[in-house]
N, C-alpha and C positions, 0 to 999 in steps of 0.2 A: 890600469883601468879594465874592465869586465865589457866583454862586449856583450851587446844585448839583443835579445832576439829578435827578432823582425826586421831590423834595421831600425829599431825605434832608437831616438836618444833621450835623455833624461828630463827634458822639458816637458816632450812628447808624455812621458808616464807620469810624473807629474800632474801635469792636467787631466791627465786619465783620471790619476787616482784623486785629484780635488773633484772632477764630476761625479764619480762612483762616491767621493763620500758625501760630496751637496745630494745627491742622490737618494742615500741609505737616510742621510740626517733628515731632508724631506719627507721621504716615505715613514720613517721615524714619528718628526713631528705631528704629520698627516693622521696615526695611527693611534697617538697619544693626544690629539684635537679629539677625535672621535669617543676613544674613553673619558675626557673630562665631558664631553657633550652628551655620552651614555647619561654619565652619573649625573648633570647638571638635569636634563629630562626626566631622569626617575626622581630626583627631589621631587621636582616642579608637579609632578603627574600625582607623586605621594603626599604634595601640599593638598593640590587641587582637591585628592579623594578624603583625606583629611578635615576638609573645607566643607566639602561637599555632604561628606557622612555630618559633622553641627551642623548644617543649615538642615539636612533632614529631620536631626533627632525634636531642631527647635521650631521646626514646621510642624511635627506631630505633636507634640506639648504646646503649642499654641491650637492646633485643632480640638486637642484634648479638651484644654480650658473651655473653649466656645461652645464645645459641643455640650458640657455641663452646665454650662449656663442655657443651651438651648433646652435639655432634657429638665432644666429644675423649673426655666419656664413652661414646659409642657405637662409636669404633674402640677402644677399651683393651679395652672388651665384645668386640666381635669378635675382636679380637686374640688375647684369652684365649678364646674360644669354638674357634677352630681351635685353640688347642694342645690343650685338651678333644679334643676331636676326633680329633688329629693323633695324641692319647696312649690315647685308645679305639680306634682303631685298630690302631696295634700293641699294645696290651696283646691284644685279640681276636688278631691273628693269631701273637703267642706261646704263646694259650690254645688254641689250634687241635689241638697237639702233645698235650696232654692225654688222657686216655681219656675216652670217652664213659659214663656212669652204665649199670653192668646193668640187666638188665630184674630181676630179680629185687629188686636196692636200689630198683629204682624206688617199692615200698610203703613205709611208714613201717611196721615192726614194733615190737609192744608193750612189749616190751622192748627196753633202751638197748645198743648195743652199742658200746662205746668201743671196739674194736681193729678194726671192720671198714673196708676200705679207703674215703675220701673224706671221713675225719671231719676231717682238720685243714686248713688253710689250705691246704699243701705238695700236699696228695693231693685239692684239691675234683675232683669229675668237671669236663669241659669247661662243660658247659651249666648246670652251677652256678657255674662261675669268671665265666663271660661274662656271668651276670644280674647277680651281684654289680660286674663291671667295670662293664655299661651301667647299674650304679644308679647309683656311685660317678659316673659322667661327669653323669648326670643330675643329681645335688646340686650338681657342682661346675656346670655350666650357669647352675643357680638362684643359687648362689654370687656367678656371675658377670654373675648380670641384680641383682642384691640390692648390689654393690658399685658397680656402675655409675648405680642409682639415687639411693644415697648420694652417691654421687661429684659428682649433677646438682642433688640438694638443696641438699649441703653447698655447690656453685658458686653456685647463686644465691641464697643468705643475704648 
């Protein structure tokens, strides 16, 4: 038999070397957790940006859409806002031809006088035709902001 050094005997090395190898096998395993955990995290992290880049590209093509539906309501608006316009304009300067209100009509008298001249539609004085014209544009305006907002609702339902 071989003597051994230190006065160790063969059990003694033995157990030496089963702890030295639970040891290396440990730090082994430890070393070889942490590479499958590397690679396990960079999936998960390369899902996630993966995930993350569709949900942005489908949030801007969903912004995209709505915003064309907002832009198509807003030229139909303007589109109809000049004809408003186009059509209060000359309605005013057909109203122009009209006679201007006496001074004397100008008070409200107590009494009703149904035959005096400016009471019907046909005979308004001018600057009664032209209030009633720019109201009449003014509603259709609002009309025209009130359609267009439905228009931008009812797009992005």
């Amino acid at each position: 038999m071989i003597p051994l050094p230190f006065g160790l005997n063969a059990a003694a090395i033995r157990l030496v070397a089963l702890v030295a190898g639970f040891a290396v096998a440990s730090v082994g395993g430890w070393v070889v957790r942490g590479w499958l955990a590397d690679r396990d995290l960079a999936a998960l992290t390369a899902d996630i940006e993966r995930n993350r880049a569709e949900a942005f590209k489908a949030g801007r093509e969903i912004e995209r859409n709505q915003q064309e539906v907002v832009n198509h309501a807003l030229r139909t608006q303007n589109d109809s806002l000049a004809g408003i316009a186009a059509g209060l304009r000359a309605d005013l300067e057909r109203l122009r031809q009209r006679p201007e209100r006496p001074a004397a009509a100008a008070g409200v008298s107590a009494a009703a006088q149904p035959a005096c001249p400016g009471a019907t539609g046909a005979e308004l004085f001018r600057s009664d035709a032209e209030f009633l014209a720019r109201e009449a544009a003014r509603a259709d305006d609002i009309r025209a902001g009130l359609v267009a907002c439905y228009a931008v609702i009812d797009g992005l339902q």
